[in-house]
Backbone as ProteinMPNN parsed JSONL, in Angstrom:
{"seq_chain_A": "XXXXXXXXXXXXXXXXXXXXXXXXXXXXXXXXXXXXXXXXXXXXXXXXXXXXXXXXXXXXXXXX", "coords_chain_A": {"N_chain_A": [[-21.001, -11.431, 2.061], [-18.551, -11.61, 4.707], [-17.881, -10.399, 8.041], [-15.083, -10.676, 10.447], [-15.159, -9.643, 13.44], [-11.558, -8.409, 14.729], [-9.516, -7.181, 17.053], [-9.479, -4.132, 15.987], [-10.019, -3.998, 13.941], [-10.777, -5.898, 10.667], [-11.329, -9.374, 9.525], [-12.079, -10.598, 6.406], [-14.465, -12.215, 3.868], [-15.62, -12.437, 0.702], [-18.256, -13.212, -1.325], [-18.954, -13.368, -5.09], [-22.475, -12.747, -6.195], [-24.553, -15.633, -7.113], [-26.045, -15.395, -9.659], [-24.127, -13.206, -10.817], [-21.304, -14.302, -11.413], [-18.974, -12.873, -10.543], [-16.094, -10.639, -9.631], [-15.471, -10.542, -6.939], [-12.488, -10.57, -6.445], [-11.618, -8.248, -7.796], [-12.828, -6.359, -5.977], [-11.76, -6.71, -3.798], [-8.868, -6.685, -4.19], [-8.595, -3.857, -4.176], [-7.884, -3.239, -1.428], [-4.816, -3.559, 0.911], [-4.282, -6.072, 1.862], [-5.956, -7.691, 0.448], [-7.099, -10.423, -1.727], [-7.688, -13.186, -4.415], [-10.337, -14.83, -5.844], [-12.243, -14.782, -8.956], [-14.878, -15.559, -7.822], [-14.96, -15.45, -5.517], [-13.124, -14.252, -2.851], [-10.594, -12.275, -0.268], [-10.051, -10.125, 2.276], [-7.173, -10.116, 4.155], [-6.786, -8.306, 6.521], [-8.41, -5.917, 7.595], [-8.269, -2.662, 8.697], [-9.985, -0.786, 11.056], [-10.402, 1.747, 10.43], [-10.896, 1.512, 7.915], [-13.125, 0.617, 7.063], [-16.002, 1.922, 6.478], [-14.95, 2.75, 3.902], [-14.662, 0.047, 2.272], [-17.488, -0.578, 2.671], [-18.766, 0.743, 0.502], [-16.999, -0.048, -1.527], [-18.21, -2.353, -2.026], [-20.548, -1.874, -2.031], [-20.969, -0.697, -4.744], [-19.412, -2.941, -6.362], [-20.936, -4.512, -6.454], [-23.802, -3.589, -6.958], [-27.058, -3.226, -7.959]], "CA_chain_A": [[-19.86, -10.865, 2.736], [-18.662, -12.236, 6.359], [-16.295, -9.533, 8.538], [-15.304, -10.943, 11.357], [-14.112, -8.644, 14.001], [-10.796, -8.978, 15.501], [-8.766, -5.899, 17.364], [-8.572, -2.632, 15.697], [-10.07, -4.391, 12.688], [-11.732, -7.242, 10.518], [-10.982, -10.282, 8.348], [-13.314, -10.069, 5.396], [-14.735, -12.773, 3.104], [-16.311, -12.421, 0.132], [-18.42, -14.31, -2.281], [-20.1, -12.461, -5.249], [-23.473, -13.344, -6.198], [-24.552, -16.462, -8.233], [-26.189, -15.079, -11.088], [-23.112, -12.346, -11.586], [-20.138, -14.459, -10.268], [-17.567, -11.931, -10.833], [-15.674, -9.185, -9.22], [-14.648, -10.889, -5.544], [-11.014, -9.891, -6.483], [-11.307, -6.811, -8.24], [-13.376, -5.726, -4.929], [-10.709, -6.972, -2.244], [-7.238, -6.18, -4.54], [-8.493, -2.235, -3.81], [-7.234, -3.089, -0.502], [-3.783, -4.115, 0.867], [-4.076, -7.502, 2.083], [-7.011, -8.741, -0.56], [-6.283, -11.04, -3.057], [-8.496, -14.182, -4.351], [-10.522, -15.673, -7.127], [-12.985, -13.864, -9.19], [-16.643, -15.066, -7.483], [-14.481, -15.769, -4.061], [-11.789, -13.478, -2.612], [-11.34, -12.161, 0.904], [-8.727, -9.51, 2.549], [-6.695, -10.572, 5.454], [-6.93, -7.495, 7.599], [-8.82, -4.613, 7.108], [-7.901, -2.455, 9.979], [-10.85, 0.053, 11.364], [-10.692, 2.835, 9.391], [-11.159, 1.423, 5.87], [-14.658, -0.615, 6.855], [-16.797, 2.646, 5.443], [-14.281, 2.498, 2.091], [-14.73, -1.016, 2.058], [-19.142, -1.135, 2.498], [-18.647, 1.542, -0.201], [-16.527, -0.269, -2.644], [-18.528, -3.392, -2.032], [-22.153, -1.483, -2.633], [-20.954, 0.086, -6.04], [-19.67, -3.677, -6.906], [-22.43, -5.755, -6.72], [-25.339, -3.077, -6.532], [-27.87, -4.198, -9.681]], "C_chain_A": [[-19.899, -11.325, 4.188], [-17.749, -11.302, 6.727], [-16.244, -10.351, 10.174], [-13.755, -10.525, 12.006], [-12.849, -9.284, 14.972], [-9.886, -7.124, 15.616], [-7.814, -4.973, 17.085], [-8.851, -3.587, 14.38], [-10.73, -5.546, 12.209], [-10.955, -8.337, 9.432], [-12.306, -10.374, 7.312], [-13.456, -11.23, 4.468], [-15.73, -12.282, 2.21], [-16.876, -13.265, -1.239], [-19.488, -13.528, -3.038], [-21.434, -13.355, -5.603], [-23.497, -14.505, -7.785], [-25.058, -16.043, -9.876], [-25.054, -13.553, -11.393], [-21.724, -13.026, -10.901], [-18.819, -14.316, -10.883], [-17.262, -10.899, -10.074], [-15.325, -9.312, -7.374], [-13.255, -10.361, -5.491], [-11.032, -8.811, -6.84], [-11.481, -5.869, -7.323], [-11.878, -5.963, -3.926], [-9.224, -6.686, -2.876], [-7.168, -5.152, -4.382], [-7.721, -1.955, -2.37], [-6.059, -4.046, -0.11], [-3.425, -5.045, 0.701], [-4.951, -8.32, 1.237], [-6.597, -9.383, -1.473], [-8.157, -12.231, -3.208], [-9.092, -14.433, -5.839], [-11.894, -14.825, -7.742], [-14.502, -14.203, -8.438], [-15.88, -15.486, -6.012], [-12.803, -15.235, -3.797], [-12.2, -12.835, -0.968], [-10.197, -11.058, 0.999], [-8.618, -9.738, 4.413], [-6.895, -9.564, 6.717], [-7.362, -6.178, 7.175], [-9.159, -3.608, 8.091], [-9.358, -1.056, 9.454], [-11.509, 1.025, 10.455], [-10.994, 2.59, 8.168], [-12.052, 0.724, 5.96], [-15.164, 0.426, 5.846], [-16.041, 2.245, 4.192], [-14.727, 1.217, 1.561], [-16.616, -0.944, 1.664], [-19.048, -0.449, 1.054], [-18.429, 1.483, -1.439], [-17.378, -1.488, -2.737], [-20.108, -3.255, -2.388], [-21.739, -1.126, -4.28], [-19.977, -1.253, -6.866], [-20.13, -4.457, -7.733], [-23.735, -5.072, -6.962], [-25.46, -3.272, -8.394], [-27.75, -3.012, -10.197]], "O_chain_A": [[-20.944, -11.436, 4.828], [-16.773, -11.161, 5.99], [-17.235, -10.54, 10.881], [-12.553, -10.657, 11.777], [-12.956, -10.256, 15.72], [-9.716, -6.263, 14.753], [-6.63, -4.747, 17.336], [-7.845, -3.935, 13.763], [-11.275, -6.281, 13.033], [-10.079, -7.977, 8.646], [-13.455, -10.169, 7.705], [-12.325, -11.46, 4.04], [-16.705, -11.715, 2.702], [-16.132, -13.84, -2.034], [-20.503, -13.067, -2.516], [-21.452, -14.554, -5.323], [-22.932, -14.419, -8.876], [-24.524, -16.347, -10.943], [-25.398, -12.866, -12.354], [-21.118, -12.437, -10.006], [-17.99, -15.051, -11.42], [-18.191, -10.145, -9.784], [-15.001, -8.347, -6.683], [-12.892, -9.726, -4.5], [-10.338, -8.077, -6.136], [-10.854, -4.81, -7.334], [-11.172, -5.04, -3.521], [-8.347, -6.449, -2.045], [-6.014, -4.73, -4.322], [-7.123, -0.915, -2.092], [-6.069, -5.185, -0.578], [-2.579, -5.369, -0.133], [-4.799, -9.541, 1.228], [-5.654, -8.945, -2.132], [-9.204, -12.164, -2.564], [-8.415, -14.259, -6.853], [-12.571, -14.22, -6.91], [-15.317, -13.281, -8.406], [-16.739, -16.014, -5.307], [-11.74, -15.614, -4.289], [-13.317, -12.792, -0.453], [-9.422, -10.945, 0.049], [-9.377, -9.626, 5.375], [-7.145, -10.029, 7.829], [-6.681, -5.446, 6.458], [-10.343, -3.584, 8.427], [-9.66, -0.587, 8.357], [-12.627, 1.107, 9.947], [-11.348, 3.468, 7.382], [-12.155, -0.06, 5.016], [-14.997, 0.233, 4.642], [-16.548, 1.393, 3.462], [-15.18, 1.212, 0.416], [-17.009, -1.223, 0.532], [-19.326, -1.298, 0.207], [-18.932, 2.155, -2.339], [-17.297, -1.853, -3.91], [-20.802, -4.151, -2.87], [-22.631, -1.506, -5.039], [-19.641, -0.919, -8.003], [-20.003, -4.901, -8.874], [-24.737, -5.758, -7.162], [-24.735, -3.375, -9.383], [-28.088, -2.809, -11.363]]}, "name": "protein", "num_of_chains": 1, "seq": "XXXXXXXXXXXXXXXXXXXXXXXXXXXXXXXXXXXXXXXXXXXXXXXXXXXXXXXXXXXXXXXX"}
């Protein structure tokens, strides 16, 4: 995962892991602007308030 901050919010990449590479989109279509491909998806703006939701949806992902 890369966030990289920009004001009053982040741009978000994500890439899931190689031995499970699935679930980049299913993770980032929960939020507005996400879209992308199943082991690579990102969301365009993920303003302040929805980082916790986001680490949140992105631990209960990928966690083994």
């Amino acid at each position: 995962m890369l966030l990289v901050r920009k004001a009053g919010g982040y741009t978000v990449s994500v890439r899931a892991p190689l031995e499970r590479p699935h679930g980049a989109d299913t993770l980032c279509l929960k939020f507005e602007t996400g879209g992308g491909r199943e082991a690579a998806a990102g969301i365009n703006w993920l303003p302040e308030p929805e980082l916790r939701r986001f680490i949140a949806e992105f631990e209960r992902q990928f966690s083994a």
